[in-house]
C-alpha positions, 0 to 999 in steps of 0.5 A: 911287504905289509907281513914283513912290517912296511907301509904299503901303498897301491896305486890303481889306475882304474876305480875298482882294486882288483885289476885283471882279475876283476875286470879281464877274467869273467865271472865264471871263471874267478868269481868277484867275490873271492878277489874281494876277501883277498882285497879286503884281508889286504886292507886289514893288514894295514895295506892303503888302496889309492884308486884312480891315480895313473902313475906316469900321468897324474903321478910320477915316479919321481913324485912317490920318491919325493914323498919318501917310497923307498920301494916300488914295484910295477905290476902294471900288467899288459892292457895294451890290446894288439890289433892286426891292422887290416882294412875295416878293422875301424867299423863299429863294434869291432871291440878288443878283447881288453875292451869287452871284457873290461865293460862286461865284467867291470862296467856292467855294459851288458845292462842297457841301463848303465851309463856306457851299455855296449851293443849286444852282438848276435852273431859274434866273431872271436878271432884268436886262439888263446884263454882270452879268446876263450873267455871271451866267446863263453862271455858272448854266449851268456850274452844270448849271441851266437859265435864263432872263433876265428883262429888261423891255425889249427886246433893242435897249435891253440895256446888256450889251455885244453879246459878252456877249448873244452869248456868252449866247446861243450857251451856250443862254441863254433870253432872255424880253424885255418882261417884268418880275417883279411877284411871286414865289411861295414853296413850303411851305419858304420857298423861291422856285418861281414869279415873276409876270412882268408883260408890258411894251410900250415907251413914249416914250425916258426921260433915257437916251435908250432908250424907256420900259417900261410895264405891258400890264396882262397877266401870265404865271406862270414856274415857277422854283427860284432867282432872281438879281437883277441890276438895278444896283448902288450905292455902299457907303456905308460908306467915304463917310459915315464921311469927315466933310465929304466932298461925296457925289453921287447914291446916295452916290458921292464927287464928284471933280474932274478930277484925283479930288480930292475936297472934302477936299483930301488924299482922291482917288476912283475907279471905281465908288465915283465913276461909280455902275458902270462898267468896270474900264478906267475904274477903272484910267485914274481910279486912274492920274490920281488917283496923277500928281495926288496925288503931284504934290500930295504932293511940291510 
């Protein structure tokens, strides 16, 4: 929008610019730096970056119309962390992924010195199968703990990507398949030091297309100090449901037209706040069809 002439203001919830890609992807993996030059050549297109604003809470939609946007895109992402909702799951350091790696990697938590540290877990469960999974366990290796990863299907029916579970494997991960927590346990303090894992088979394939887990029945008892949860993320339903009128989907996403118009007419979206949970390419290609069709509107 700023190439094709528009004033173009960002409203970001946190205090840092960046959003998933500084705090929800480690360092490793997309090093802060390059999210920075990206920032700063933004800046010097002329874009204005307003940190701290949560639109739908200390700014409304119909607050940016009154002060004249005549546009709005939503990219507000999915960082509304599913749990599963099982006995214990409330213990202390039980954390969602979204939490872990939002501290790690933009609160700098793993310093004992910060205003907010986290506890460092040594003996760590990662319960999920997906990229964020995978981040997540490599995160808790740099972190000196050791871990496993928790999936209730089998290796073939993970969503990571087959570099992710490599790269996760060569740093040492352990990987326990075909089991599923049912239950965790918590010490004397509060704190998690066991998960009762139920043993799972695989059944007929689901509306995915992978085959169904099922229960065998059987359990087996996982010693543990810290468990990340990493089992899908939805919409924040914020930014959503503050727009009056606007047609959602399924978990709150924002239903889109193939230009990412929206049923408001002057309201596009994209990523994840319209996919549930993809890519950042994705993000990226929705973001640029949404500003050639919203400027097209803008200036016909």
């Amino acid at each position: 929008m700023a190439k094709r002439g528009f004033e173009v203001y960002v409203f970001e919830a946190l205090h840092e610019i960046g959003g998933v890609l500084k705090y929800g992807i480690p360092e490793f993996r997309l090093p802060n730096r390059i999210v920075d030059v990206e920032i700063e050549n933004l800046r010097r297109m002329g874009v204005h970056f307003q940190t701290d604003t949560i639109v739908g809470k200390t700014i409304s939609i119909a607050d940016l119309k009154e002060k004249g946007f005549k546009g709005i895109f939503v990219g507000s992402g999915a960082g509304l962390p599913n749990f599963m909702g099982i006995p214990g799951e409330n213990a202390i350091n039980i954390l969602s992924s979204n939490e872990y790696l939002t501290r790690i990697n933009l609160m700098d938590a793993a310093n004992p010195e910060t205003d907010t540290p986290i506890i460092i877990g040594r003996k760590v469960l990662v319960i999920g199968g997906g990229n964020t999974a995978m981040d997540s366990c490599r995160t808790a290796k740099r972190l000196g703990a050791d871990v496993t990863l928790v999936y209730r299907r089998s290796e073939a029916e993970m969503p990571a990507r087959l570099e992710e579970v490599k790269h996760a494997k060569e740093e040492g991960i352990h990987f326990l398949t075909l089991h599923n927590p049912k239950e965790y346990k918590a010490d004397e303090k509060g704190r998690v030091c066991a998960a009762v894992l139920d043993v799972m088979r695989l059944g007929e394939p689901d509306a995915s297309g992978r085959r169904r887990p099922e229960t065998t029945g059987e359990t087996i008892t996982v010693d543990c100090d810290q468990v990340i949860v990493a089992v899908g993320v939805s919409p924040n339903p914020l930014v959503p449901k503050s727009i009056k009128g606007l047609e959602l989907g399924r978990k709150d996403t924002i239903v889109v037209n193939e230009q990412m118009q929206s049923s408001q007419p002057e309201i596009f979206a994209g990523g994840d706040i319209v996919r549930g949970g993809a890519t950042v390419i994705l993000a990226m290609g929705d973001g640029r069809r949404a500003a050639a069709n919203m400027a097209e509107r803008l200036t016909s």
